[in-house]
mmCIF file as gemmi writes it, N, C-alpha and C atoms, coordinates in Angstrom:
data_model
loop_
_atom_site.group_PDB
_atom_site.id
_atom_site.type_symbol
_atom_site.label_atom_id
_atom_site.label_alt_id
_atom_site.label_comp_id
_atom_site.label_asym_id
_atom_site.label_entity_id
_atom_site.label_seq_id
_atom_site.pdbx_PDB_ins_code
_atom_site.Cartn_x
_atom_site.Cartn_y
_atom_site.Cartn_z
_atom_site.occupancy
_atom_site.B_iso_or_equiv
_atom_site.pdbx_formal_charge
_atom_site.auth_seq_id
_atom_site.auth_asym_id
_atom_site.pdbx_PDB_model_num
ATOM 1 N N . UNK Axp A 1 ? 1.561 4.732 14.384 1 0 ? 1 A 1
ATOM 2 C CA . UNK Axp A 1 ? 1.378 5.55 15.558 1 0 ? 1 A 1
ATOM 3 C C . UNK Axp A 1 ? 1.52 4.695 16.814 1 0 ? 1 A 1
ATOM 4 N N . UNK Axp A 2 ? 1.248 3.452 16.815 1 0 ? 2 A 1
ATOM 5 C CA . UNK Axp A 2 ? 0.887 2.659 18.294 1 0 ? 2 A 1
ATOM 6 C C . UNK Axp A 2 ? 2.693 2.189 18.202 1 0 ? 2 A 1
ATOM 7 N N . UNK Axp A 3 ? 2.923 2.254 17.16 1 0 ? 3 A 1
ATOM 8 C CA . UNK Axp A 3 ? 4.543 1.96 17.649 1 0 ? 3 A 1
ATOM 9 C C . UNK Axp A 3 ? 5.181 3.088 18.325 1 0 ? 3 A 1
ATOM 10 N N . UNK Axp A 4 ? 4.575 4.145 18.413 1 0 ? 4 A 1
ATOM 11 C CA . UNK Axp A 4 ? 5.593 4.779 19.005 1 0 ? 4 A 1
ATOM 12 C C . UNK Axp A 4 ? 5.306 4.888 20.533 1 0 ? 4 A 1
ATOM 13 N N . UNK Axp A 5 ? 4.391 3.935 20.969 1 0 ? 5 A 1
ATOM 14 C CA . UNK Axp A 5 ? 4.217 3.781 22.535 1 0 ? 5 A 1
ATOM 15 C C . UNK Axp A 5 ? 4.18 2.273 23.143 1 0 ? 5 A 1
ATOM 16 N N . UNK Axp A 6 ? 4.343 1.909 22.156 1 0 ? 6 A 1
ATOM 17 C CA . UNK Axp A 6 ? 4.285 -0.256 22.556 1 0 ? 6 A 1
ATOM 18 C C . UNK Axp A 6 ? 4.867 -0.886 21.814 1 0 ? 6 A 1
ATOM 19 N N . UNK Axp A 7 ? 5.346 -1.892 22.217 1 0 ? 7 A 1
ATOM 20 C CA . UNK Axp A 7 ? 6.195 -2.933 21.173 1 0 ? 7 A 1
ATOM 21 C C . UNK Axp A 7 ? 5.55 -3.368 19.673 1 0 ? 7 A 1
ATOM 22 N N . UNK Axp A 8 ? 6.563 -3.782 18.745 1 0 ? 8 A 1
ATOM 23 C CA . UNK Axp A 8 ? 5.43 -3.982 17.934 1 0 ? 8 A 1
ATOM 24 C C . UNK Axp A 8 ? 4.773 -5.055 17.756 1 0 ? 8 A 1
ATOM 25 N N . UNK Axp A 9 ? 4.715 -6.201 18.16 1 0 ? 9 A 1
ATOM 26 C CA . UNK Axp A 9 ? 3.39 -7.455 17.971 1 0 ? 9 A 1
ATOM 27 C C . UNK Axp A 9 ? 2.493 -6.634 18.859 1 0 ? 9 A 1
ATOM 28 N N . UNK Axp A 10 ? 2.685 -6.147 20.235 1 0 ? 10 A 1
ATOM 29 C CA . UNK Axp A 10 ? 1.315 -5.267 20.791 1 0 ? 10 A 1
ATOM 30 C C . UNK Axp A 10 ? 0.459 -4.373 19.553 1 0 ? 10 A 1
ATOM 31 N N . UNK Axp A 11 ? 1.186 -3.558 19.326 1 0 ? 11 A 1
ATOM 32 C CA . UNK Axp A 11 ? 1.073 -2.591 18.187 1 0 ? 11 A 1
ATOM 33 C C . UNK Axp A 11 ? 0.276 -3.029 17.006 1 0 ? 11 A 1
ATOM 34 N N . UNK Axp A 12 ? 0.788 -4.361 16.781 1 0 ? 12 A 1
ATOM 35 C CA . UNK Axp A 12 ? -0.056 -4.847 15.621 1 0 ? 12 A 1
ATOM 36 C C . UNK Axp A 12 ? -1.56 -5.35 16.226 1 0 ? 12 A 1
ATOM 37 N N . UNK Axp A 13 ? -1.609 -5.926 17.135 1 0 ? 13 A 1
ATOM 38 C CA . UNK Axp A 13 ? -2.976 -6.267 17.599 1 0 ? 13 A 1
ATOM 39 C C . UNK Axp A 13 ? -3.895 -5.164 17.925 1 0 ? 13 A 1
ATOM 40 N N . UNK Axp A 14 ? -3.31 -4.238 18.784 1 0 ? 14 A 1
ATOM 41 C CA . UNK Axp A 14 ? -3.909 -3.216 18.533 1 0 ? 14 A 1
ATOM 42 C C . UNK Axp A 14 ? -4.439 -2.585 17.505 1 0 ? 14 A 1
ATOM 43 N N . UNK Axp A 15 ? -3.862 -2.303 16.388 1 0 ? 15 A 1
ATOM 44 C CA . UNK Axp A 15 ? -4.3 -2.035 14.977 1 0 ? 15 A 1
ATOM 45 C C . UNK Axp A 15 ? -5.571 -3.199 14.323 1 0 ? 15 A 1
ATOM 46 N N . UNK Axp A 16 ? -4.889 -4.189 14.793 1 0 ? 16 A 1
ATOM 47 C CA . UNK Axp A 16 ? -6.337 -5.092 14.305 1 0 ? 16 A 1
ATOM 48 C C . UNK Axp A 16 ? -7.486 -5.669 14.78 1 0 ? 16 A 1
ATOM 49 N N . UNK Axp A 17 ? -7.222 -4.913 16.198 1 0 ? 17 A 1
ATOM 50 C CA . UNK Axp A 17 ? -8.155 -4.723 17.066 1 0 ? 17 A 1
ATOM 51 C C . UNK Axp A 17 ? -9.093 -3.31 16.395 1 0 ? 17 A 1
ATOM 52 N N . UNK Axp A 18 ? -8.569 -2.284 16.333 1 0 ? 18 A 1
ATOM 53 C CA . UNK Axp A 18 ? -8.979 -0.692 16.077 1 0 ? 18 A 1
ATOM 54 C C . UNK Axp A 18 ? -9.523 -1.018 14.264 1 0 ? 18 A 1
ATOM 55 N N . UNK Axp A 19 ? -8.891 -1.976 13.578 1 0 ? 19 A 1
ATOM 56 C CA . UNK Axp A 19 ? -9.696 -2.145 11.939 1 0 ? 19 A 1
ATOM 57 C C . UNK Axp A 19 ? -11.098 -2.495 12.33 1 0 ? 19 A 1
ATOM 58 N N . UNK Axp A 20 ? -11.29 -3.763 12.902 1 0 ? 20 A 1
ATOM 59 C CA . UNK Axp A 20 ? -12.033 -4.759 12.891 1 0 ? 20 A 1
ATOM 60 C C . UNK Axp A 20 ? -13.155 -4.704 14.226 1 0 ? 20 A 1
ATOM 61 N N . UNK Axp A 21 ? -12.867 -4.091 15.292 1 0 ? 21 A 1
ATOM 62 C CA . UNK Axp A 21 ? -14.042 -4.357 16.232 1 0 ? 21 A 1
ATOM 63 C C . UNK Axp A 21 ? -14.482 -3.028 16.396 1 0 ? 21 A 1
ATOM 64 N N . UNK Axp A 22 ? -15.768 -2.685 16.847 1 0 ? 22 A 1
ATOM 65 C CA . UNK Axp A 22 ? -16.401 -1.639 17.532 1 0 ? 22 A 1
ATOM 66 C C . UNK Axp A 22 ? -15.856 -1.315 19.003 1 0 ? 22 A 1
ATOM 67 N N . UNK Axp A 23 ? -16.035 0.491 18.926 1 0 ? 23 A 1
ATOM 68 C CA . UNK Axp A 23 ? -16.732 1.133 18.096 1 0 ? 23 A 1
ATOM 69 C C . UNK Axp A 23 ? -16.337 1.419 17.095 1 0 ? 23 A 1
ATOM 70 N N . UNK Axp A 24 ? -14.583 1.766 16.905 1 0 ? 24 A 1
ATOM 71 C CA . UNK Axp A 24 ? -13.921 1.821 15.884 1 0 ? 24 A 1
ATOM 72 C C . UNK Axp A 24 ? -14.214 1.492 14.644 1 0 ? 24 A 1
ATOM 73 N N . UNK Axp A 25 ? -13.954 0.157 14.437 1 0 ? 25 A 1
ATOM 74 C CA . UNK Axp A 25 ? -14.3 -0.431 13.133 1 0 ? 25 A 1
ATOM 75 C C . UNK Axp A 25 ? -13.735 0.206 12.016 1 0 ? 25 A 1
ATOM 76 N N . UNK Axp A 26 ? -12.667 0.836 12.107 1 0 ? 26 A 1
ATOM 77 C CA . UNK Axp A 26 ? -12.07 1.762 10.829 1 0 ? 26 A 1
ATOM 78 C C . UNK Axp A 26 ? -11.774 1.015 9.685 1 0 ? 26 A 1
ATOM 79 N N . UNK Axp A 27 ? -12.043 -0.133 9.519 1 0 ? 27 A 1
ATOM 80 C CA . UNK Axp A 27 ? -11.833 -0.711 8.179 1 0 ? 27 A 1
ATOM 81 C C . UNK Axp A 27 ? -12.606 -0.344 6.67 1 0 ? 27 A 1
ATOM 82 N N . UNK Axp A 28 ? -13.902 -0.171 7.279 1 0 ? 28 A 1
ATOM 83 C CA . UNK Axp A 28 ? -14.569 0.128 6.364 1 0 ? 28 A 1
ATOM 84 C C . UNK Axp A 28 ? -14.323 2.146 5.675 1 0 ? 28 A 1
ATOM 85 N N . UNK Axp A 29 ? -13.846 2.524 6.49 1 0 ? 29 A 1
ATOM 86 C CA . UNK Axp A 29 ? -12.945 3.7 5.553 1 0 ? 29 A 1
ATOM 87 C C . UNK Axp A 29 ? -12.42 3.401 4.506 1 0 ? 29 A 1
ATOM 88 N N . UNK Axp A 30 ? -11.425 2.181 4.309 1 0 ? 30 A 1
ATOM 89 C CA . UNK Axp A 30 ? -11.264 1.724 3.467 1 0 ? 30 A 1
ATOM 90 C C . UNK Axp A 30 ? -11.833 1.051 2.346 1 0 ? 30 A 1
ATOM 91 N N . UNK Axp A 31 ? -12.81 1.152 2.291 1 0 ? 31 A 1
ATOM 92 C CA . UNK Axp A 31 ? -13.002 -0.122 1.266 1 0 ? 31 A 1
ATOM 93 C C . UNK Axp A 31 ? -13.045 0.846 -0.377 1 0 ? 31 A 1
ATOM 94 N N . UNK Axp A 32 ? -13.783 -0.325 -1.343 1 0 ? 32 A 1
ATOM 95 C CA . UNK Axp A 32 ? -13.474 0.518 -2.732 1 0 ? 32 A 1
ATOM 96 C C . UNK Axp A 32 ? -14.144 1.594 -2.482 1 0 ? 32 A 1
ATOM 97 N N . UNK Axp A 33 ? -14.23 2.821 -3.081 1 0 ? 33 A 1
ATOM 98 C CA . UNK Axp A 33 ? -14.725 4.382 -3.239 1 0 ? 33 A 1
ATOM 99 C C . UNK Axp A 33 ? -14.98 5.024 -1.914 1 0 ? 33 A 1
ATOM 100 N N . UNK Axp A 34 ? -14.479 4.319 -0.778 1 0 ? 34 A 1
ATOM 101 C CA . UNK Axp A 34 ? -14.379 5.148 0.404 1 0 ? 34 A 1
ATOM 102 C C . UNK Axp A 34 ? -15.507 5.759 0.698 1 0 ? 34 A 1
ATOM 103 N N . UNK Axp A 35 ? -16.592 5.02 0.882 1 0 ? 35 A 1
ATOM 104 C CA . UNK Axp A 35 ? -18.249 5.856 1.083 1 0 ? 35 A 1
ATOM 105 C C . UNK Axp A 35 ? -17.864 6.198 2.425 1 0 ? 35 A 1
ATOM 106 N N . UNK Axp A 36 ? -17.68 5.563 3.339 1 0 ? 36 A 1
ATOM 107 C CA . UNK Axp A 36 ? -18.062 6.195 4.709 1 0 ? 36 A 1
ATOM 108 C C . UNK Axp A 36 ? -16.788 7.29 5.281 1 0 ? 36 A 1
ATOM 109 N N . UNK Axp A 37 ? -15.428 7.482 4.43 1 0 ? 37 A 1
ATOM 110 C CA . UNK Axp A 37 ? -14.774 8.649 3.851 1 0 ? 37 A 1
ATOM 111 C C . UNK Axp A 37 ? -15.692 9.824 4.278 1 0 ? 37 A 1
ATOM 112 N N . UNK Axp A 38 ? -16.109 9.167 2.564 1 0 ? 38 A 1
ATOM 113 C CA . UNK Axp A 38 ? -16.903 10.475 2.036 1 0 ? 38 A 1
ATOM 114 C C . UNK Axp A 38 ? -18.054 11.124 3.021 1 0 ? 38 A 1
ATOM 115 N N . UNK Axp A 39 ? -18.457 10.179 3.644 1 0 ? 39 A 1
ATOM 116 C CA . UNK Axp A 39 ? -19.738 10.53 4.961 1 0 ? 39 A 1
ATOM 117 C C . UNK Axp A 39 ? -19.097 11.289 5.756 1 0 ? 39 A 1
ATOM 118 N N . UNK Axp A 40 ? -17.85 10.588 6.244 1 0 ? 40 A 1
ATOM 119 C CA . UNK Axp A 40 ? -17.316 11.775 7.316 1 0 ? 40 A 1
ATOM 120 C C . UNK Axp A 40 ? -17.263 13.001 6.613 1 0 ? 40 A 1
ATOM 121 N N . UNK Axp A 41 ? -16.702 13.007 5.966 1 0 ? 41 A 1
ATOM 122 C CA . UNK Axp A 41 ? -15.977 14.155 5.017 1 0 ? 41 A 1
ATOM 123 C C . UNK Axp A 41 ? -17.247 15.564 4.615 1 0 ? 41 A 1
ATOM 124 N N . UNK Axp A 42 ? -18.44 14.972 4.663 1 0 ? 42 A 1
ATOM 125 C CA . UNK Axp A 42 ? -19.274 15.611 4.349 1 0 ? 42 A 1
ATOM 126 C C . UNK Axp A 42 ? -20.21 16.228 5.636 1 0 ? 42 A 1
ATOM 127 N N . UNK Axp A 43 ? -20.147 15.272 6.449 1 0 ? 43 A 1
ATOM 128 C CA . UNK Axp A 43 ? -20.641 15.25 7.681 1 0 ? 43 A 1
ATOM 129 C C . UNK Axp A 43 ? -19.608 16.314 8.577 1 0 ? 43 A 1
ATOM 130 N N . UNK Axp A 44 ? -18.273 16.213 8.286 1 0 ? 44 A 1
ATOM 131 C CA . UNK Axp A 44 ? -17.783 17.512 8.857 1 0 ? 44 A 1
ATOM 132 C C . UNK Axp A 44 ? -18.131 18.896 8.071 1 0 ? 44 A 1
ATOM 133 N N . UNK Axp A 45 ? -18.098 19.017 7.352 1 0 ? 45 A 1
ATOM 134 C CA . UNK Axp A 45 ? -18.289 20.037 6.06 1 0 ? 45 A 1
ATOM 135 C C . UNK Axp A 45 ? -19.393 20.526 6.913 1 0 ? 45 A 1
ATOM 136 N N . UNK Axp A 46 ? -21.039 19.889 7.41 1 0 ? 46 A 1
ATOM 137 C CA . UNK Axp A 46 ? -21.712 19.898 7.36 1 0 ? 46 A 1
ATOM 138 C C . UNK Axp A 46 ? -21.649 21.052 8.727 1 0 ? 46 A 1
ATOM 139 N N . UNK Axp A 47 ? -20.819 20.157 10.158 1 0 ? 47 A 1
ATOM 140 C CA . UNK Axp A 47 ? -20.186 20.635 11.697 1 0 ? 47 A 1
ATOM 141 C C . UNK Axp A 47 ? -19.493 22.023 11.09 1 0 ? 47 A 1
ATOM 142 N N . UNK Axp A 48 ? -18.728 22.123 10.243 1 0 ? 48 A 1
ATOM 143 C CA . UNK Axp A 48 ? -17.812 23.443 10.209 1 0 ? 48 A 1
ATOM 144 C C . UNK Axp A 48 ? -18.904 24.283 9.629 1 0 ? 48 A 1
ATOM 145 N N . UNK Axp A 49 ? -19.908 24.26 8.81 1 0 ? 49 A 1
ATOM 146 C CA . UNK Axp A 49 ? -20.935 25.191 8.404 1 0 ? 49 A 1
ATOM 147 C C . UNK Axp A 49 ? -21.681 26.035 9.011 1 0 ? 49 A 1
ATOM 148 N N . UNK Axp A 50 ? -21.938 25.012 10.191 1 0 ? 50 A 1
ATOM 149 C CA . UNK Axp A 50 ? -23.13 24.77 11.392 1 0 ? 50 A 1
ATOM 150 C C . UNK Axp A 50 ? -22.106 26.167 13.05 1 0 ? 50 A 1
ATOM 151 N N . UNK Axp A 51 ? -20.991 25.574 13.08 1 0 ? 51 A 1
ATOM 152 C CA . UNK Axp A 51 ? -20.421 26.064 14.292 1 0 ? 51 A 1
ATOM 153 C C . UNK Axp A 51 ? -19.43 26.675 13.641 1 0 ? 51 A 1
ATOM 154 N N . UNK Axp A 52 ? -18.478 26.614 13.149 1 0 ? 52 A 1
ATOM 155 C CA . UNK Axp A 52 ? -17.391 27.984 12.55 1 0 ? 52 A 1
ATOM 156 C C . UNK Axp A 52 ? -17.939 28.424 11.1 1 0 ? 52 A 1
ATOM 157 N N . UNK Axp A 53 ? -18.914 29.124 10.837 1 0 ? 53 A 1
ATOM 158 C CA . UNK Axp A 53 ? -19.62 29.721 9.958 1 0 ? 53 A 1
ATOM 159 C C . UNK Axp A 53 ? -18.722 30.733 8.842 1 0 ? 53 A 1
ATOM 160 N N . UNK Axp A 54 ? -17.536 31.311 9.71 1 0 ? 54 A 1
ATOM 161 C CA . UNK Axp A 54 ? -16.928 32.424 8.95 1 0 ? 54 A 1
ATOM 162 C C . UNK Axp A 54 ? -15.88 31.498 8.612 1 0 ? 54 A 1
ATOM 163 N N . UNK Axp A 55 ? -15.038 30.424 9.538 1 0 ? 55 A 1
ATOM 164 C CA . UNK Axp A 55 ? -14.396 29.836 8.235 1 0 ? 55 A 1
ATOM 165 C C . UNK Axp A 55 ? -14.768 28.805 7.195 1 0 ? 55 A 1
ATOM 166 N N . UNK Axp A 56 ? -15.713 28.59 7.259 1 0 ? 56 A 1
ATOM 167 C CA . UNK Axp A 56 ? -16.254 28.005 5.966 1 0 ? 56 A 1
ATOM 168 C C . UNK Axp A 56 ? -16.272 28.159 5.133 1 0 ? 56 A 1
ATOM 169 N N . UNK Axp A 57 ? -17.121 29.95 5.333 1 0 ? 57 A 1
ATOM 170 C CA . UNK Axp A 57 ? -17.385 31.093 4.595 1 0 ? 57 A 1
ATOM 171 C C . UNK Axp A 57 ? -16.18 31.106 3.555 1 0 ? 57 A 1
ATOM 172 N N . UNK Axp A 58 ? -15.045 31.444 4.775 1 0 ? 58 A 1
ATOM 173 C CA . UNK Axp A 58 ? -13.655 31.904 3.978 1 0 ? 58 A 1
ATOM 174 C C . UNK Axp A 58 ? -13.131 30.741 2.94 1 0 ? 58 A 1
ATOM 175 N N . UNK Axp A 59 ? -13.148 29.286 3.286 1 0 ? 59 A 1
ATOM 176 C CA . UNK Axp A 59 ? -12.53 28.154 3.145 1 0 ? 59 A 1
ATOM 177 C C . UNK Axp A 59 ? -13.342 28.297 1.426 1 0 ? 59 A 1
ATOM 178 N N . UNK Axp A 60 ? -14.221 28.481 1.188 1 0 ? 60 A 1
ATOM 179 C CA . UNK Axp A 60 ? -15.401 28.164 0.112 1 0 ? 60 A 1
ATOM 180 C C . UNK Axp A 60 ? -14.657 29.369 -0.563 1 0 ? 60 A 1
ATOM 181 N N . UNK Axp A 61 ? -14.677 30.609 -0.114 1 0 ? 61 A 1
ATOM 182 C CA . UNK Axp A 61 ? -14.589 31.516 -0.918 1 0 ? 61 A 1
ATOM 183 C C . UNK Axp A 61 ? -13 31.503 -1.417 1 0 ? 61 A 1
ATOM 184 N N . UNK Axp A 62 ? -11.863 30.213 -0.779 1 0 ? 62 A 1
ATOM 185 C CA . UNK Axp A 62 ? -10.812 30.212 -1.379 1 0 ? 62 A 1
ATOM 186 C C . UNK Axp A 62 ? -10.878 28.705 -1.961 1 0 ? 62 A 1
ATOM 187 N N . UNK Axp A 63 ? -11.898 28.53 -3 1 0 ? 63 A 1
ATOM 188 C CA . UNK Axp A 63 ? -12.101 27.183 -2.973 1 0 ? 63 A 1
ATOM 189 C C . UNK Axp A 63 ? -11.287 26.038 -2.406 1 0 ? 63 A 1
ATOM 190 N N . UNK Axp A 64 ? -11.358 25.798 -0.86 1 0 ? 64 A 1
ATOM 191 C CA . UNK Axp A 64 ? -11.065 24.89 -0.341 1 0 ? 64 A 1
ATOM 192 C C . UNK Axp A 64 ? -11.783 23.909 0.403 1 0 ? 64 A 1
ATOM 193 N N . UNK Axp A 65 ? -11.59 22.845 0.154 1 0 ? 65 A 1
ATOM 194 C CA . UNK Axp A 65 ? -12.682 21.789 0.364 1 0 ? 65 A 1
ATOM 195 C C . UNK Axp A 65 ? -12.561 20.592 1.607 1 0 ? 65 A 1
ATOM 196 N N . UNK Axp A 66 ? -12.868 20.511 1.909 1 0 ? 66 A 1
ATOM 197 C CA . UNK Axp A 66 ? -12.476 19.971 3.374 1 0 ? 66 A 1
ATOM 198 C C . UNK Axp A 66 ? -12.025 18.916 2.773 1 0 ? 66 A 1
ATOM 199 N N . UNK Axp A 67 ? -12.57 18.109 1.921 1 0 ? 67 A 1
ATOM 200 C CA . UNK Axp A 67 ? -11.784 16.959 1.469 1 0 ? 67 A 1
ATOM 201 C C . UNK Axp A 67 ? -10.041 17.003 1.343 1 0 ? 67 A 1
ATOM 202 N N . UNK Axp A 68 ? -9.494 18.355 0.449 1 0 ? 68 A 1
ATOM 203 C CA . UNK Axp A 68 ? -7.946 18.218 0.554 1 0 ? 68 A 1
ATOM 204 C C . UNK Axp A 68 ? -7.007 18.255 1.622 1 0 ? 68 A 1
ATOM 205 N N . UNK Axp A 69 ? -7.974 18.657 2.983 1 0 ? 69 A 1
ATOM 206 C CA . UNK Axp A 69 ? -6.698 18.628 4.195 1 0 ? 69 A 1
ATOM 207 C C . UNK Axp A 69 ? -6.862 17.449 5.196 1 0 ? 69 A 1
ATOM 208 N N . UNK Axp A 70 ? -8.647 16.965 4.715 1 0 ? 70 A 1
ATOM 209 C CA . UNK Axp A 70 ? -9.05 15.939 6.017 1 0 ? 70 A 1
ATOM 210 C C . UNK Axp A 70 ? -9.118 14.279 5.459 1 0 ? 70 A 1
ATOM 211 N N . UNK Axp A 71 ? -9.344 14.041 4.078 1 0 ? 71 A 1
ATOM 212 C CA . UNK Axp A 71 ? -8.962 12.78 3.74 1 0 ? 71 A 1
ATOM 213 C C . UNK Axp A 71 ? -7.666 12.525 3.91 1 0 ? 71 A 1
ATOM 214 N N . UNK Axp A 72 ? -6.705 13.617 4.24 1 0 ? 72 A 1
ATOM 215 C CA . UNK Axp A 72 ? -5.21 12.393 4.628 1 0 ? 72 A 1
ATOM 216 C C . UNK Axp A 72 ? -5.617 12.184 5.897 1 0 ? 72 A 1
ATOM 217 N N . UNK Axp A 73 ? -6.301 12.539 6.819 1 0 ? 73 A 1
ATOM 218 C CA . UNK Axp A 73 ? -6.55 12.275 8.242 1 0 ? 73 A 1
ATOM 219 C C . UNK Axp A 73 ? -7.268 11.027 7.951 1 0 ? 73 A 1
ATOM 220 N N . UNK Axp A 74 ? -7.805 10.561 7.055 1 0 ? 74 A 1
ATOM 221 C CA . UNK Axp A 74 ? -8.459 9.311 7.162 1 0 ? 74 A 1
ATOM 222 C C . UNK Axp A 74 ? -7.508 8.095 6.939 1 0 ? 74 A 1
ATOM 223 N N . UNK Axp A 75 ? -6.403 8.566 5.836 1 0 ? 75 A 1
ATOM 224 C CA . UNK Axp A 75 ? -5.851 7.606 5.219 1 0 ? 75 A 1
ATOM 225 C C . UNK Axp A 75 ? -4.431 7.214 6.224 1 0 ? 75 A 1
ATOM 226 N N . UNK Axp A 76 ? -4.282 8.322 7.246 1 0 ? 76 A 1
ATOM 227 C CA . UNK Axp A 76 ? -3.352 7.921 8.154 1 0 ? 76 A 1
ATOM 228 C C . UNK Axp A 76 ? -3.829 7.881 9.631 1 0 ? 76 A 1
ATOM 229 N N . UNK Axp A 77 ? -4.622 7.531 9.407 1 0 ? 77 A 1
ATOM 230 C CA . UNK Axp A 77 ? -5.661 7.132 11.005 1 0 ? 77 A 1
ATOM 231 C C . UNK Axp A 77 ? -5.207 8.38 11.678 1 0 ? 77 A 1
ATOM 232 N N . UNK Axp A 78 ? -5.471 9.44 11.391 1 0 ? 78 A 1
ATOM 233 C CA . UNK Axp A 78 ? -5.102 10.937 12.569 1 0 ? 78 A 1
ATOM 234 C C . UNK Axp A 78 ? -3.951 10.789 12.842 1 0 ? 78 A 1
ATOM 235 N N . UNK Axp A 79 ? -2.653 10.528 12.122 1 0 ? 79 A 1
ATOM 236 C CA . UNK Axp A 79 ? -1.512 10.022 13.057 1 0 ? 79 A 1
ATOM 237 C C . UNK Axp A 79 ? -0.844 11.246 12.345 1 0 ? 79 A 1
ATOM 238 N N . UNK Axp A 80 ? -1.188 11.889 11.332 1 0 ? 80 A 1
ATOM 239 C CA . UNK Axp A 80 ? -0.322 12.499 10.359 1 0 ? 80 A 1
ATOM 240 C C . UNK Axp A 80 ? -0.046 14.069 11.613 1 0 ? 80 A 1
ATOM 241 N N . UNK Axp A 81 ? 1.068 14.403 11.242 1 0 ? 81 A 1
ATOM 242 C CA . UNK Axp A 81 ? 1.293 15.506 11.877 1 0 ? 81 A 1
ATOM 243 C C . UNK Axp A 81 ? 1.493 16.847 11.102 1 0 ? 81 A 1
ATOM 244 N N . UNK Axp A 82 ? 1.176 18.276 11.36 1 0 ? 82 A 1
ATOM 245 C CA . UNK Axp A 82 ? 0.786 19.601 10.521 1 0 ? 82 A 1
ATOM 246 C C . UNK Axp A 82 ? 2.623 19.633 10.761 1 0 ? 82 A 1
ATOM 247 N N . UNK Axp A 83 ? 3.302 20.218 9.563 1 0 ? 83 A 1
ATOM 248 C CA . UNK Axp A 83 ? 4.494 20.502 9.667 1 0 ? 83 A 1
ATOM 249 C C . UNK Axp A 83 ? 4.544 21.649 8.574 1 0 ? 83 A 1
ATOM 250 N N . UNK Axp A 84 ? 5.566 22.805 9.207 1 0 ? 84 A 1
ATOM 251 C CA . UNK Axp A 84 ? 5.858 23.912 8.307 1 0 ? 84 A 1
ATOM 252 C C . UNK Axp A 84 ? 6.822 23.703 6.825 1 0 ? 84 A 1
């Protein structure tokens, strides 16, 4: 994603700036079994329950799990784009 607005050695520091320092710190998304993943992941579950109530409602009642549309948002740092 940062390549598509800065050169890339910028680009790369940036990225290892955004793994490694606060507040960011996105590295630890990564690590083995993806706990803090799973925290977000649940922790939104938790926001969509709380404030959009009816699609939750709906999302559950078509067993859909927030995990299958929002862990690629983790695994591509939000860069991924919705395409038809």
């Amino acid at each position: 994603m940062f390549l598509t607005y800065m050169p890339e050695e910028e680009a790369f520091w940036l990225l290892v700036g955004v793994m490694n320092r606060e507040p960011c710190a996105i590295r630890t998304l990564y690590i083995d079994g993806m706990p803090l993943a799973q925290k977000s992941l649940y922790t939104g579950n938790k926001l969509m329950k709380k404030f959009y109530p009816r699609l939750h409602k709906h999302f559950m009642a078509e067993n859909c799990d927030i995990s299958m549309y929002a862990t690629q948002w983790f695994l591509t740092i939000f860069s991924n784009s919705f395409r038809e």
